[in-house]
Structures are given as structure tokens and as C-alpha cells.
N, C-alpha and C positions, 0 to 999 in steps of 0.2 A: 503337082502341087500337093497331093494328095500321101505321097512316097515323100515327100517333103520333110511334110508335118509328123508322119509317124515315126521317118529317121531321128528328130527334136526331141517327141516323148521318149523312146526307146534311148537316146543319150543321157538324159537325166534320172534315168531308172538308179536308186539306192542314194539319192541325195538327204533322200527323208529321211532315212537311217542315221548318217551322219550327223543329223541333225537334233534327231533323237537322242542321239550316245551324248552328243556335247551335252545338252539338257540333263542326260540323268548325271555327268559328270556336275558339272555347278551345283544341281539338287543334292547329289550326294556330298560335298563339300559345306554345303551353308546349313546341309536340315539338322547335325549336330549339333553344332555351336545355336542353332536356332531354336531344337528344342530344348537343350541347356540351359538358355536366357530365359523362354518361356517357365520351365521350371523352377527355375532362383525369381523369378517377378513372382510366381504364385507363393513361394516361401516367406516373402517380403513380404505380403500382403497379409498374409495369414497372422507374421509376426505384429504385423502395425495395428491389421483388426485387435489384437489381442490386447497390444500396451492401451490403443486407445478405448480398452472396455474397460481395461483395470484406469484408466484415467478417468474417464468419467464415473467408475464407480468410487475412487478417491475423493474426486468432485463432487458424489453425494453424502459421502460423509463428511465432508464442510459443511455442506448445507444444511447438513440435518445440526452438527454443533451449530452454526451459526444460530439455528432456531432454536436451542436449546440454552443458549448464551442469551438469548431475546427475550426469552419467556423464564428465565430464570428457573430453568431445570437442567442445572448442567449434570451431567456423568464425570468424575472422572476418567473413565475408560469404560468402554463399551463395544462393542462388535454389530456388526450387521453384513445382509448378504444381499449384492447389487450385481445387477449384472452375471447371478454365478459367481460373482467373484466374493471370498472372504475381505474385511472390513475391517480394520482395527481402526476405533478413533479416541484419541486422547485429549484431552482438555485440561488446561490447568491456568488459574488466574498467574501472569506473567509478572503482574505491576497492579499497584493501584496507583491514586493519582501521588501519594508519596512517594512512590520510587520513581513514579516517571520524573516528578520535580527534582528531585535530589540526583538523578542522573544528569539532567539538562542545568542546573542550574549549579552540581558540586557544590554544593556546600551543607553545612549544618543548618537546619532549620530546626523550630518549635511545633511545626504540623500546619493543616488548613484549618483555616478558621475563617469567621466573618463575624466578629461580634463587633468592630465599631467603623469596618468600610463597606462600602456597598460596592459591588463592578456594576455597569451600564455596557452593554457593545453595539455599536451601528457598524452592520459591515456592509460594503456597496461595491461596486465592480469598479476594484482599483485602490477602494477605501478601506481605511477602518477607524475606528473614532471609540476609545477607550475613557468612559468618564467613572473619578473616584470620588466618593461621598462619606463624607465621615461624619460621623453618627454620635459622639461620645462628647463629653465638657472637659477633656484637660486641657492645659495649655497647651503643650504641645505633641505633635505624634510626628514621627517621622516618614517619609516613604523612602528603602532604597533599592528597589529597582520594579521596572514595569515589564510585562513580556504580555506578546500574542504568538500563539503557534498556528498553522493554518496549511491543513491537510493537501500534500503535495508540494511543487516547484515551484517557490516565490523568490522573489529577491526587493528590495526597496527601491521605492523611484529615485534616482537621480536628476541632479538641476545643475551642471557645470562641475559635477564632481561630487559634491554635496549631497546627504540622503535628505530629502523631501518627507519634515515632520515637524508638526508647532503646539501649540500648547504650553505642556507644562514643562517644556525646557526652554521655553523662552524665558522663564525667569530664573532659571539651574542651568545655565550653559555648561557646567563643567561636569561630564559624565562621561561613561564607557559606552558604546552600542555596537551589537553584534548580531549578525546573521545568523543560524546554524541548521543546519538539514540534520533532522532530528526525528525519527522512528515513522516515517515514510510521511516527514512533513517538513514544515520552515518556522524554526524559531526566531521572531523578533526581540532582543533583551536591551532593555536598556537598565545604568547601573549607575547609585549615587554614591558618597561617600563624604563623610567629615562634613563639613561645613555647608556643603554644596546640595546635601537633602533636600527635596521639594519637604514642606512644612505643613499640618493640621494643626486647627486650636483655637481656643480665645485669645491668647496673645496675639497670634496672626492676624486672624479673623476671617481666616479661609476653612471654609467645608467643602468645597466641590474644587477638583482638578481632573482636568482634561488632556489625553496626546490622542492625535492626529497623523495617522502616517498614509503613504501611499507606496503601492506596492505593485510589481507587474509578476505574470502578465496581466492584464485588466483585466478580468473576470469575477465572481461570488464563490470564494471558495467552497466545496460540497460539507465541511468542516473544519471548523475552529474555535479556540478557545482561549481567554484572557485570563493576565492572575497581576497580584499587585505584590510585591513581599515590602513588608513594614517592618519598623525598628523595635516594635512591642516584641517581646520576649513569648507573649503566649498566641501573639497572632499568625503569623508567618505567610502563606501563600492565601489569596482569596482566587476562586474559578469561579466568580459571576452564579453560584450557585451547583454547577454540574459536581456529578457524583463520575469522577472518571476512572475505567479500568482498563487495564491491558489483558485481553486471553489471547494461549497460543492452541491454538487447536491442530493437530496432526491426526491425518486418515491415510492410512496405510490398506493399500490392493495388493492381495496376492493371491496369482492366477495358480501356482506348482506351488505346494509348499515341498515338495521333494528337492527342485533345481533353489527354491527359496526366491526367485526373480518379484522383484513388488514397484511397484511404484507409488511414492512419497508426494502427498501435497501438504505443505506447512502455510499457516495462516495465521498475522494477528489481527487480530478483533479490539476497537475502540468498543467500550460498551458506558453509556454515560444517560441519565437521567437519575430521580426517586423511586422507581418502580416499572416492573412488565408491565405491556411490553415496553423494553429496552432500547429506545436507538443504537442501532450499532455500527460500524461501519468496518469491512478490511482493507486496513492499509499497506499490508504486503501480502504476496502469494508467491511460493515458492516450489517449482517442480523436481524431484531428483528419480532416477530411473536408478534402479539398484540388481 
């Protein structure tokens, strides 16, 4: 039994060798292309840490323009150093609320004003409710057109087809109305003409008129704002009061200014009330890797 067992060991003598050699063959086959891959992961990584410090140091040069636009101490160009990384931020008013209107509404106007309408706005999840008040004794004033803009993706309710709105075109059926996605929001315009103007006045006898629209999705938009354009020559657009602007602020990260690699964050800025601070909000943000 004995003479057995050691003929069995003494047969398998240099198995483990073979076994050996196969291993370092496979090892030597896969440890290249293995430490290869290891090597290109750490180069990736290195490069991502890198865009994403120039990115968020781009991101703080928003922030800091954002604050700057808020508190009413803009720069137009300035630098700053985040992350190690260089800063370039630029600021320049884009619009104020006359360009924005004369862009959105094409046409020629006389300016804002508010000297004989007042805006009223009730907005509710779904809602909005536009009332105009006229202040002055002619006989009569004209209105031709009404608009709400309202920061982000809206569209109006429908009812069989039909946009879901009443008021003061139930007694003006004959008008234009349009939707328009309009500098990172939803213009509502509605538009009169000739004959068909809604009417202010003592001859009327109307001083207050109202429209009512519904719009989805149903939510309280974060921002928006109402305007009425009149037939007076010196009145033209009224905004419920707000003082509106457009900034575009640009902060530029650059890690090498040798290779010149940066990365670009472009933003505009709603900026509206009387006075700092500011409400403000951004309605676009835009990233480019250069």
C-alpha cells in the first residue's frame, strides 16, 4: 500500500511547474494591456479633476456677477482666482425692458409708461388674471394688445380645441393670439386692430378691464410679468410697475494659459425691481469646453 502511494506522488512530480508556466503566460499577456488601461483611467481622471475645477471655478464667477447684478455693483470686467484657476468675468446689460419688448413684440413703439393705466396680476397654479384700470377723463383710449410672459415652458389650456380665456374678449371677439417661447420663457400676446379695440372713456363708461387665461402645466410660475400696449402715442407698454433688465454675464476658467484650454459659463440674468437688492433670476446657462 505503502509502495503504492509513493509510486502516485513520484508520478505527478513537475505538474506544478506546468502549471506555473501557464499562469505566468496568461499574467504576462493581460499585465500590459492591464497596466495600460490603468494608466489612460488615471490620465482621464486627472483630466476631469481638472475641467471640473475650472468648472466650478467658472461657476464662481456667476455667482459672484450674479451678486454683483443684485447689489447693484456691477464690473464690467474683472478677474478673480478660484480654485488656482484664472477668472475672467464679464458683465454687460444685454436689454433693458425696451429691447426685450421691441424684440418680442416687433414693432415700433413710444416707450413704458404708466400715466393713465394701472396693471393688476393674480397668478395661481394654472391661472392668471390680468386687470387694466384707466386713470385719465378722455373719451376714449384705446387698448391693442395685452401679453403675459412667464419664466419657462407653458402653453394655454385648451377646451375642444379652443384656448381657454374670457374677459375682455368677450366683448372684442375679433383678435390675433399667440404663444411664443421667448428668452428662456412663454409669451402670451394677444392683439387688436381697427374697429375691434377693447375701449377706455367717458363715452364708454368703462375704466376697468380684465382677461383671464389658463395655462399648463398647472403650477406658480418662479417668474413673470404682464404689459398692456395702448393706442396713445406717448404711452406704449405698461409692466405692472417692474423696472426690467437683461444681463449677460460670461466667466471664463483657464487652467494653461500656454495650451490656452478654458472653460466658458455664459448666463442671462432677469434683473427687475426699484432698487438693491435686486430680484434676479437666470434664465439660461450655458457650458462650452474650449
Amino acid at each position: 500500500m505503502k509502495r503504492t502511494l509513493n509510486k502516485s506522488i513520484r508520478d505527478e512530480k513537475g505538474q506544478a511547474l506546468i502549471l506555473a508556466l501557464i499562469l505566468l503566460l496568461i499574467g504576462g499577456l493581460i499585465i500590459a494591456p492591464l497596466l495600460g488601461y490603468m494608466s489612460t483611467g488615471l490620465i482621464v481622471g486627472q483630466v476631469h479633476e481638472k475641467r471640473m475645477n475650472e468648472l466650478y471655478a467658472a461657476d464662481a464667477g456667476i455667482e459672484d456677477a450674479l451678486w454683483k447684478i443684485k447689489n447693484d455693483q456691477v464690473l464690467a470686467e474683472y478677474f478673480l482666482t478660484v480654485n488656482e484657476k484664472d477668472v475672467e468675468v464679464d458683465v454687460v446689460l444685454e436689454e433693458d425692458v425696451e429691447g426685450f419688448f421691441e424684440a418680442l413684440l416687433n414693432e415700433n413703439y413710444s416707450g413704458v409708461h404708466s400715466d393713465w393705466t394701472a396693471l393688476e396680476e393674480i397668478v395661481g397654479a394654472g391661472t392668471y388674471t390680468i386687470t387694466i384700470t384707466y386713470n385719465g377723463n378722455s373719451d376714449k383710449k384705446f387698448i391693442t394688445g395685452i401679453g403675459a410672459w412667464l419664466e419657462g415652458d407653458y402653453n394655454i389650456k385648451y377646451d375642444n380645441g379652443n384656448p381657454v380665456y374670457s374677459g375682455i374678449t368677450d366683448d372684442y371677439p375679433n383678435h390675433t393670439f399667440q404663444v411664443v417661447s421667448y428668452k428662456g420663457g412663454t409669451a402670451f400676446i394677444w392683439e387688436w386692430t381697427g374697429e375691434n379695440r377693447p375701449e377706455f372713456g367717458t363715452e364708454s363708461g368703462v375704466f376697468t378691464r380684465w382677461l383671464t387665461f389658463e395655462f399648463a402645466p398647472v403650477e406658480v410660475p418662479s417668474f413673470h410679468f404682464s404689459w398692456v400696449v395702448t393706442s396713445s402715442s406717448d404711452i406704449g407698454i405698461v409692466t405692472s410697475g417692474y423696472t426690467l433688465e437683461i444681463w449677460k454675464a460670461t466667466a471664463t476658467a483657464t487652467t494653461d494659459s500656454t495650451t490656452g484650454k478654458q472653460t466658458r459659463v455664459v448666463a442671462y440674468v432677469f434683473r427687475q425691481g426699484e432698487g438693491a437688492p435686486y430680484p434676479v433670476n437666470i434664465i439660461t446657462w450655458d457650458i462650452s469646453l474650449q
